[in-house]
N, C-alpha and C positions, 0 to 999 in steps of 0.2 A: 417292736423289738429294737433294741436299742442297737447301734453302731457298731463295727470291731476295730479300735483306734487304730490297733497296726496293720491289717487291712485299708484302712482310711489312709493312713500316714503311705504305706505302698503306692495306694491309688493319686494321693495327691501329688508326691515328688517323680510317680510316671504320667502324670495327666497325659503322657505320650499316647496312652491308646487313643486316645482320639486326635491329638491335635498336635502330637510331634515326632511323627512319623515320616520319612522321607516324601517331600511333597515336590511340587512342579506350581504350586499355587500360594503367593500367601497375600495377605491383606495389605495395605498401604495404612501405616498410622502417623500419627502427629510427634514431635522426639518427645513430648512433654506427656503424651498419654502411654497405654500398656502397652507394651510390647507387641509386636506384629501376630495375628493371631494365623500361626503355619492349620490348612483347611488341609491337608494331606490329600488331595484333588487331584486325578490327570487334568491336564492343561486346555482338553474338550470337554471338563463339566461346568456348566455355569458356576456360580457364585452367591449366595444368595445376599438381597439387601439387608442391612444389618442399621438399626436405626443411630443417630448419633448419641443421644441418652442409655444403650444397651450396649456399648462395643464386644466383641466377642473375646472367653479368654478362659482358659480349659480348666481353670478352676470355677466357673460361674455353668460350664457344659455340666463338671462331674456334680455339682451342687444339682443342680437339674435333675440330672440322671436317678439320683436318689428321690427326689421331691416326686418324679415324674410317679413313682411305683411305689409310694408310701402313701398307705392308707389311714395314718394321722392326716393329711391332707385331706379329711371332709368333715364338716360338721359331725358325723357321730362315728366316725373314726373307722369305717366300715369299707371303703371305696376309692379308690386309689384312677390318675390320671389311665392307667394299664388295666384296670377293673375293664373299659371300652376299648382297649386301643391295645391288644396286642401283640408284640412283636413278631411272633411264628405266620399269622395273618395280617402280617404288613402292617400290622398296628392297626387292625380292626377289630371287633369281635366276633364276627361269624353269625351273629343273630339279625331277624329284619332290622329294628330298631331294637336298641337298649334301655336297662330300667336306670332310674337315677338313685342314689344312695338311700333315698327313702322310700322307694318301689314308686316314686313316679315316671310313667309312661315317657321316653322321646320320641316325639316324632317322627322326629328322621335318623337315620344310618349314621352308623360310626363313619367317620370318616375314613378312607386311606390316607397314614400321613409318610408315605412314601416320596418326597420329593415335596413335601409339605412347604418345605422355607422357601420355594420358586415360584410360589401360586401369587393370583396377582391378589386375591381378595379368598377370606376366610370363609366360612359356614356355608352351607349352601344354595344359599341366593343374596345373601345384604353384599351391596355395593360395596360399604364403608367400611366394611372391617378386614383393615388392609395390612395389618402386623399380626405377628405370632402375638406380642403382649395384649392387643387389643382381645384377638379370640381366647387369648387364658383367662381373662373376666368371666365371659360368657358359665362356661361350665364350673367354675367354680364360685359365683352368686347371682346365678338363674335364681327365680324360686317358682316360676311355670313353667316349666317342671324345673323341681329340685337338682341338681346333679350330684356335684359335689356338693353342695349343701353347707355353706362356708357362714352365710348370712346371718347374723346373730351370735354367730361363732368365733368368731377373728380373733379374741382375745385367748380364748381358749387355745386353739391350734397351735398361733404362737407361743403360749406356754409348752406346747407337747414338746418341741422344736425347741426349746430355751432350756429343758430338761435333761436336755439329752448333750451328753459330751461330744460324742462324734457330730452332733451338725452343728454345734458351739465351734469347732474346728473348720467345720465346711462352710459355713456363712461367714468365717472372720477369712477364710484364703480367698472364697470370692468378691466380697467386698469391704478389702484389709481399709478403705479409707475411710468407712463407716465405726465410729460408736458403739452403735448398738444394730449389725448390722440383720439382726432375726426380724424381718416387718414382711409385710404381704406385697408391697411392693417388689425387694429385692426376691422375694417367691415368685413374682411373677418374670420378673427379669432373669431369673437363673434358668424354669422352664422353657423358656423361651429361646434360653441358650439352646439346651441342650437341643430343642423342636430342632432347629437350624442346622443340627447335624443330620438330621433324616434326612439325606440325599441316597437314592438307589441308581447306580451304574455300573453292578455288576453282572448283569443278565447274561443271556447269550445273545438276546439281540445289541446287547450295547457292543459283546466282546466281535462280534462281526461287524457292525457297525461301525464304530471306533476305531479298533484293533484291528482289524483285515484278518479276525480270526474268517477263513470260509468255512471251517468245520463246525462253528459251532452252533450253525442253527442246522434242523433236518433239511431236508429236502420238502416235507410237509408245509414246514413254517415259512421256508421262502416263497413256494405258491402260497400260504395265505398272504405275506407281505403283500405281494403283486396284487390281491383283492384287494387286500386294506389300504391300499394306495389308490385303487381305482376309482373314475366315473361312476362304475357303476353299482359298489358298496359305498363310498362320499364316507365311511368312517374316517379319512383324514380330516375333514374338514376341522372337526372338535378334537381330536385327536392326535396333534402331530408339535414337531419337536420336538428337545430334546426329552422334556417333561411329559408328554404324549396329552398335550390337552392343552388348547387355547387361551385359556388361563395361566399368565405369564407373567415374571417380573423376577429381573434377577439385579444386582448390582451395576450393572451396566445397560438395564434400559432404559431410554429415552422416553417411555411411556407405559403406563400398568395398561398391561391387555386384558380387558372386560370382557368376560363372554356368558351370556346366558344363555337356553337354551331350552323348547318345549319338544319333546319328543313323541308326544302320541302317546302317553298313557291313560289319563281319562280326557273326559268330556261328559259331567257328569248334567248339563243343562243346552248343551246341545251350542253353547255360547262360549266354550273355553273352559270350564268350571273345574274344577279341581278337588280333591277331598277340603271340605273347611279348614283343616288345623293344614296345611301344606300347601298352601297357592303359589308357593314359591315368590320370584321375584315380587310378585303382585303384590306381597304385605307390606313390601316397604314403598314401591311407589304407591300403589293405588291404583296404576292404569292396568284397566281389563286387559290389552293386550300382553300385557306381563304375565297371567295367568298360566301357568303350571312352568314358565320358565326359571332352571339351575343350572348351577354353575357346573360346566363337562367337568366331571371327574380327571385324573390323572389316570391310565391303563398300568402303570408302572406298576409291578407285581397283581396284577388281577386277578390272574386263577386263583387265589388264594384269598380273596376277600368276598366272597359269594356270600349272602343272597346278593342281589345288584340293584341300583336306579336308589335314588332317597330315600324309597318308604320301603327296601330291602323285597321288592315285590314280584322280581323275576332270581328263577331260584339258582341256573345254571348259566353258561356262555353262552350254551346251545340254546337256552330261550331266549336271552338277548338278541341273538343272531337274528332267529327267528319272529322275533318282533319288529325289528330293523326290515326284516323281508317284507313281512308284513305292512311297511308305511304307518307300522301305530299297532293297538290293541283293543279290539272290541270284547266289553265285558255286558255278554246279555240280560243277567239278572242281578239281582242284589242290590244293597244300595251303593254302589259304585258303576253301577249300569252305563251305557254307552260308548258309543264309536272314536275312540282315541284319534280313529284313524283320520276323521272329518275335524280336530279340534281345530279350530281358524287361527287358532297362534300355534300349530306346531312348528317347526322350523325347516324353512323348503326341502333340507337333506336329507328329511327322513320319508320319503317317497316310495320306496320298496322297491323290489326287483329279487327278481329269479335267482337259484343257487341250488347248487345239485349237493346230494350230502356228503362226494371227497371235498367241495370246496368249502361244505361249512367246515367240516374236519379241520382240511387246511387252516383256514382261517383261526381255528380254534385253538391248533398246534403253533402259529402264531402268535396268539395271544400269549400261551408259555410261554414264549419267549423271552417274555418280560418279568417271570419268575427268576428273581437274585436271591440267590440262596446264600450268598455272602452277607448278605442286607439282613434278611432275617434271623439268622445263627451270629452274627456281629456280636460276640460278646462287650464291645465297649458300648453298646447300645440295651445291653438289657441288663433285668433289676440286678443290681448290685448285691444281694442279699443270696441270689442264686447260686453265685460261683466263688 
């Protein structure tokens, strides 16, 4: 569906909903490059790194915003970046794993891209895929499995996008020093804008947090805190900051924080073994001990992105919990058979212990806590075609 110019033209001379809003935060830029890009931040949210070839600038966010939920962005025109990823579900989709635009199977889980632009490394276990632009490649000219399905297609897409007057408008305000500026490059630098603006800090745990609101968590949720902070559940270990997960990198660190992590789901060989297509870290080094370790998630809106783990294979909180008690998960029959609980690369924290069922509750009602309902209903965040 093609564009509405004056809608377009609205959006473009307020690019304020996203990024000229009364802030406490803005970028440091060069006199000679664009203008400082205002992030509308309290002055306790990080920042995320922003590469020097991609500067931020809210024409190149709203360009994104579109690109992100336009399903001319796949080879057969069919599957859009929001087809997996979206916004009511924190930008997941609610299924174990997803099909790709050509009904091929993904391995692993949608991601949650709640806090996306703070993670220190992308997909769920490669080291090296350290920028939003590098993971926009991935899904969009995989062909094991298909995703978006771009592969053979490039010339075409571009044409759909060259067709159309409204993004003839939106790829010349985002990148006015370009020619010709409709290429899959600046596609991938616009999405990547927009990714960057997925910061979630409206919770209740932020606005206590933060804010010294004391009301706005229950009384449930602060007994589950005090678990979740405990010796004895070790869920901060992988979990904690402001991002709720070890996996870190904002504009101002001095080092990308790595973390992988095997948790006790299988042990299909009695040696660490893992389903074949999911070894996780293992596929890219090679070393057995790497075997079934990924990268901790973000808990940043959670209750809302269930099923849970990579291969979407615990269905509730309370089975997470409950598996966490458990030090792992034994699966007796089938071909996935065996004691998660014995795998020799799980990782020390998941050891199990006791929990009576107010304190998984607790712990649970906790966890809501990190539902932002501002993040998810953020109409500068979602399809443009909607509203």
């Amino acid at each position: 569906m093609s564009i509405n110019l004056r809608s377009l033209t609205h959006a473009l001379l307020a690019c304020g909903a996203l990024a000229c809003s009364p802030t406490e935060q803005e970028t440091d830029t060069d006199t000679e490059g664009p203008p400082a890009y205002d992030w509308g931040l309290p002055s306790w949210v990080p920042i995320p790194a922003v590469p020097e070839d991609n500067p931020m600038t809210a024409e190149k966010v709203e360009l994104g915003r579109h690109l992100f939920y336009d399903e001319r962005l796949s080879g057969n025109g069919t599957f859009s970046c929001a087809s997996c990823h979206e916004q009511a579900k924190a930008f997941t989709d609610g299924k174990p794993t997803p099909m790709g635009s050509t009904g091929d199977a993904v391995p692993r889980a949608a991601m949650n891209l709640s806090g996306a632009p703070l993670l220190a490394t992308y997909t769920w276990f490669s080291p090296k895929v350290e920028t939003l632009e590098q993971q926009a490649l991935g899904p969009m000219f995989n062909e094991f499995p298909v995703e978006l399905g771009l592969t053979g297609h490039e010339e075409a897409v571009l044409q759909r996008f060259a067709d159309d007057a409204g993004y003839q408008q939106l790829f010349s305000a985002a990148f006015p020093a370009d020619d010709a500026p409709i290429t899959m490059d600046n596609i991938v630098k616009a999405i990547a804008s927009f990714e960057r603006r997925l910061i979630s800090y409206r919770s209740p745990y932020d606005r206590y947090l933060y804010d010294g609101d004391e009301a706005a968590m229950s009384a449930a949720a602060l007994r589950g805190m005090e678990l979740f902070f405990s010796e004895r559940l070790e869920c901060y270990h992988c979990h904690a900051g402001f991002n709720l997960t070890t996996s870190f990198y904002s504009d101002t660190s001095a080092n990308r924080e790595l973390d992988f992590q095997n948790i006790g789901l299988y042990n299909l060989d009695d040696e660490g073994a893992y389903p074949a297509d999911n070894q996780g870290l293992y596929e890219f080094t090679g070393s057995p001990t790497d075997k079934g370790k990924f990268r901790p998630p973000t808990l940043r809106n959670v209750a809302l992105t269930a099923p849970y783990m990579h291969d979407g294979s615990l269905e509730t909180l309370e089975d997470v919990l409950e598996h966490y008690a458990a030090g792992g998960r034994l699966t007796e029959d089938g071909p996935l058979a065996g004691d998660g609980r014995a795998n020799p690369n799980k990782s020390e924290f998941v050891r199990g212990f006791e929990m009576t069922d107010e304190e998984r509750d607790d712990v649970v009602a906790f966890l809501e806590s990190f539902t932002d309902e501002a993040f998810v209903t953020d109409p500068a965040l979602a399809d443009p075609s909607s509203g």
